[in-house]
N, C-alpha and C positions, 0 to 999 in steps of 0.2 A: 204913629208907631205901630209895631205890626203886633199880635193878638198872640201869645203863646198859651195853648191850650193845653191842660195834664190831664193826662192820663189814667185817671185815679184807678187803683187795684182796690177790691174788696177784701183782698186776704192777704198778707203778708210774705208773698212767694218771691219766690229769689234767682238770682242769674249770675251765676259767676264766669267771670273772664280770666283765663292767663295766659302770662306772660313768659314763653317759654325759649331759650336761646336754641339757638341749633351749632351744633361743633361738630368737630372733624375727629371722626374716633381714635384712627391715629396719633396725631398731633393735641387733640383736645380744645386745641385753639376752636375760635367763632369762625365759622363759614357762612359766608356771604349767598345760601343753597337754598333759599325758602322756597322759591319758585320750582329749584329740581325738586321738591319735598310736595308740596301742592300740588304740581301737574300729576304725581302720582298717584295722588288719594282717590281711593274709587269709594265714592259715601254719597248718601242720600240726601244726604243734611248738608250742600257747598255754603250756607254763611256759617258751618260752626268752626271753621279754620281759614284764618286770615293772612294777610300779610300788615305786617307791622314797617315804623317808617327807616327800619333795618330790615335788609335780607338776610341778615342772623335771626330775626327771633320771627316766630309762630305766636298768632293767637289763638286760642282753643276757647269757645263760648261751649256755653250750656245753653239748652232751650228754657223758656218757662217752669221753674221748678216749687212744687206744691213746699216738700221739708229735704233738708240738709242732705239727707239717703238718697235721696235722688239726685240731688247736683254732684255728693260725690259719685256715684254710678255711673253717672251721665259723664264726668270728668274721666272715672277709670277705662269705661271704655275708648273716651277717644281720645284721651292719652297714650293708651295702649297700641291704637289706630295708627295714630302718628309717629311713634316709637318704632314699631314694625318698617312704615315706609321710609322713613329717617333710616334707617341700620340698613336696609336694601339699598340706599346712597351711599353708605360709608361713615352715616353721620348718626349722633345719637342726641338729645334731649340735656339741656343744661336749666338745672333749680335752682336759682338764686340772682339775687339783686341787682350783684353787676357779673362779670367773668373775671377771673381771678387776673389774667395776665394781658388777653389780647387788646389791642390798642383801637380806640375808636377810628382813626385816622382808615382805617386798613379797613373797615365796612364800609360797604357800597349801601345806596340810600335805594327803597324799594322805587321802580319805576315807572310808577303812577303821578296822575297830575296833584292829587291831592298832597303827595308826601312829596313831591318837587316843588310845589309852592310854598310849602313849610318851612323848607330848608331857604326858598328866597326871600321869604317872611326873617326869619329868625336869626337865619346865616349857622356861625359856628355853634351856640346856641342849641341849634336842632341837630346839627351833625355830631357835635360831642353825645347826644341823649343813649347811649347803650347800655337800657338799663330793662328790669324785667320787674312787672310787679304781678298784683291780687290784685280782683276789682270786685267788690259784692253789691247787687242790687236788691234793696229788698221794698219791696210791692208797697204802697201807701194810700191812704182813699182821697186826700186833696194835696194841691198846690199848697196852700197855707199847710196845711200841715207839715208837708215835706220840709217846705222852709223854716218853721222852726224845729223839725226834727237836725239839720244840718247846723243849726244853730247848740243846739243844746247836746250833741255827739261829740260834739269838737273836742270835750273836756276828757274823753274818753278816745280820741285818737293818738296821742302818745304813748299809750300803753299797746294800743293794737300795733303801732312802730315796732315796739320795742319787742312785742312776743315776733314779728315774722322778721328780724332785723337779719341781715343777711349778704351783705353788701361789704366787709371790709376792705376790701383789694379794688383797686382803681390805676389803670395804664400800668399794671403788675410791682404795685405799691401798697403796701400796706397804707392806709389812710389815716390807722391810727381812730378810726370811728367803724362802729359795727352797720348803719347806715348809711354811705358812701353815696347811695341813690335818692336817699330824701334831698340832700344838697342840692347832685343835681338837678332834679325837678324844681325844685327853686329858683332856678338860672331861668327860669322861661318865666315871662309878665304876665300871667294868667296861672298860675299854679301855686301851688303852695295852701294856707290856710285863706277859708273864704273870708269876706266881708260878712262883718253880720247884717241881718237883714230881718226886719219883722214880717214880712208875710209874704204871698206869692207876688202879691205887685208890685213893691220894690225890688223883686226879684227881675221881671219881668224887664220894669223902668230900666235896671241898672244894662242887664244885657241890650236891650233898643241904644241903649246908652253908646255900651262900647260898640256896638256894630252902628250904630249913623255918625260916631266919631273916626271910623275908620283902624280903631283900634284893632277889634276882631273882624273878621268877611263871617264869622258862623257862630252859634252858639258850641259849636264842636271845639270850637278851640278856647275852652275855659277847661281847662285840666286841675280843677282844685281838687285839695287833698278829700274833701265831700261835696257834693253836688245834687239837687233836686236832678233826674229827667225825665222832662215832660212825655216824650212819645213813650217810654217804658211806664209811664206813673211809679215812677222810684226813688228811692236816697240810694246816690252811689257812694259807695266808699271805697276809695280807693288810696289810700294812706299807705296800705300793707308792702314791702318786701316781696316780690315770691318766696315764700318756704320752699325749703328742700323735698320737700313729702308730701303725697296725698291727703295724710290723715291729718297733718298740720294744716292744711290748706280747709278740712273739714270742720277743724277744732277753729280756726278764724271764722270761716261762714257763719258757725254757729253762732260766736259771741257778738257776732255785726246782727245777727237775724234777731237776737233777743234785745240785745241795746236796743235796735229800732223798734221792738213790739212795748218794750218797757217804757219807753218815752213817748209812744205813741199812748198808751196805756195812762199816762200820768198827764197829757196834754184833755186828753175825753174826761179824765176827771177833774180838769181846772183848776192842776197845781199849777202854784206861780211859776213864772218862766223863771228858770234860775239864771242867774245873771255871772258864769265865767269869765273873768277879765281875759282878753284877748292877748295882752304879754303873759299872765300864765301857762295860756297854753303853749306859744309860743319859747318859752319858757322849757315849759315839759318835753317839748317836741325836741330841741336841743340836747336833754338830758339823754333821751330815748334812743338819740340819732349815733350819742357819742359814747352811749354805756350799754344800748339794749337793754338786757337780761337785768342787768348790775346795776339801773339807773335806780335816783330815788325821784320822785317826783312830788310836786307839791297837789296836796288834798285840796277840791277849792271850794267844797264843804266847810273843811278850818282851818286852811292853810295847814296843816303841821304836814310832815316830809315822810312819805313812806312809799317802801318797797314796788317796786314793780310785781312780783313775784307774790307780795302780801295783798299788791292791789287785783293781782290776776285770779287770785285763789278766793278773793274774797267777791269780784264779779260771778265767779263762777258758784258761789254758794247763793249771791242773793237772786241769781237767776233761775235758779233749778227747780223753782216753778214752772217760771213762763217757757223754759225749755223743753217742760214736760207737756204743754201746751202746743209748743209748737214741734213735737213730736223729732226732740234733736238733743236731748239729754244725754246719749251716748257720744255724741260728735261735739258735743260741750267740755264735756270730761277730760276731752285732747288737748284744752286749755292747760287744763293741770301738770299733762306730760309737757308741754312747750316750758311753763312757768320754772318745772324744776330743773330743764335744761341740763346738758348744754346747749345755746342757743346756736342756728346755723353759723353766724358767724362763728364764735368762737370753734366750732367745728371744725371749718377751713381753715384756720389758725394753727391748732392742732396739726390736721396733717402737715401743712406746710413746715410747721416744727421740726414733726418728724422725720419727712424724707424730702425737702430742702428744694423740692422739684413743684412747681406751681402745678402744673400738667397734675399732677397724683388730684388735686384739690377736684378736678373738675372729672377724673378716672375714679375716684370711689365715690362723688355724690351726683355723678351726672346721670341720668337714666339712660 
């Protein structure tokens, strides 16, 4: 079996990815333009904007970043970057989960060998995926570590759901669920909530696993909702929604960057692993997907049933140490504003109330 070696980080630094649509300023609808968008970018940095396995969406990385100030910095700029060359197309930047109205059917798949095999892999599957998230990696110093950090996070990714929930409209339908995109990412065999796992070798074991059964060709294509990786030495989390906004995008990094220094924090000091039954989170993640803001979730502390918004306010008070620590207590505090809402989705909801036109939804939050 082949040797998967991590990474390890000495300090808890962070890499954010997102997931940004591109539309037609006009019409609003998703344009199939990434290619006219990227040929244009004249930047120093060519892997910090990608193509995705639609030629509607942009990815935008950050380089290695020490505290939150920086990733968002590094985000503002080259959102800005891209914003500019997108509007010199015709086309401008779309913040959220999925597109209010345009139909997957009607995106062209990017045309690369990687995302044409996807699509032969997975079939309809990967061609319905039109969807935009958050991705935060934060720096960790071993494999075992990671792997129980991914194990013991998990109880806390319903609620990061539900603050970036953002997704209600699907093929220009209300879905009737403020996360329309957690769903889909669950359509695909490899995604969703991981497997638990007690240390880096059964980590290791399980992928050799699926790749000499034929299941996967890569480690690349395990898309769970958190994930150790090894060439970053990182926990990725990628559970989030895109937010509508930067500073929402700031206010998530941070509470991922402090979960992971707190549980790393509590692993060095040889608390028990705490033991989350896996239908609760499960469970929670449901709640999250179909209420956001409004969910209640189960405590798995003492089971009893509270708040998102009591759970959001109260993460962000028992962290405002380690945030002060990891120099991101101000971009912490964004939590607070997410928590008292209104949350994106209900946002698009809103307008769409109001002037009955999907286009408006994607005309006042799209950049």
């Amino acid at each position: 079996m082949a040797k998967l070696s991590f990474n390890g980080n000495e300090t808890h630094s962070i890499g954010v990815e997102l997931e940004l649509g591109i539309v037609d300023c006009e019409t609003c609808a998703l344009a199939s333009r990434s290619s006219d968008v990227l040929e244009k970018l004249e930047t120093s940095e060519p892997d910090c904007f990608k193509h995705e396995l639609a030629q509607s969406c942009v990815e935008v990385i950050t380089g290695v970043c020490e505290t939150v100030s920086d990733a968002t910095a590094d985000l503002r700029h080259k959102t800005d970057v891209l914003a500019s060359t997108a509007q010199s197309c015709g086309l401008k930047l779309w913040w959220g989960g999925t597109h209010p109205f345009s139909l997957w059917e009607n995106q062209r798949i990017t045309d690369q060998a990687r995302y044409q095999s996807l699509v032969e892999m997975l079939q309809e599957m990967a061609r319905r995926l039109i969807t935009f998230g958050l991705h935060v990696h934060v720096g960790v110093d071993s494999g075992d570590k990671a792997v129980m950090i991914c194990d013991r996070i998990m109880q806390h990714l319903p609620t990061l759901l539900a603050l970036s929930a953002s997704s209600p409209y699907w093929q220009n339908r209300d879905t009737g669920l403020h996360s329309y995109r957690s769903k889909l990412m669950e359509g695909l065999p490899t995604a969703g909530l991981p497997s638990l796992m007690r240390n880096w070798s059964e980590y290791v074991w399980l992928v050799n696993h699926m790749e000499d059964t034929g299941f996967i060709r890569s480690i690349r294509e395990i898309w769970w909702d958190v994930r150790p990786h090894h060439n970053f030495g990182t926990v990725e989390v990628r559970m989030c929604d895109m937010p509508g906004c930067l500073d929402h995008v700031a206010g998530l990094t941070a509470l991922v960057q402090c979960l992971v220094k707190a549980l790393n924090d509590e692993i060095d000091e040889g608390t028990y692993q705490f033991d989350c039954h896996p239908m609760m989170v499960r469970q929670n993640k449901w709640r999250a997907a179909r209420h956001g803001l409004d969910a209640h979730l189960v405590d798995a502390s003492d089971y009893g049933v509270r708040s998102v918004r009591d759970i959001a306010f109260g993460l962000v008070d028992s962290l405002t140490g380690i945030a002060q620590d990891l120099r991101c207590e101000s971009e912490l505090r964004f939590v607070r504003e997410i928590a008292a809402g209104p949350s994106w989705a209900t946002r698009q909801r809103e307008i769409l109330q109001q002037s009955g036109n999907p286009a408006d939804i994607v005309r006042h939050l799209g950049a």
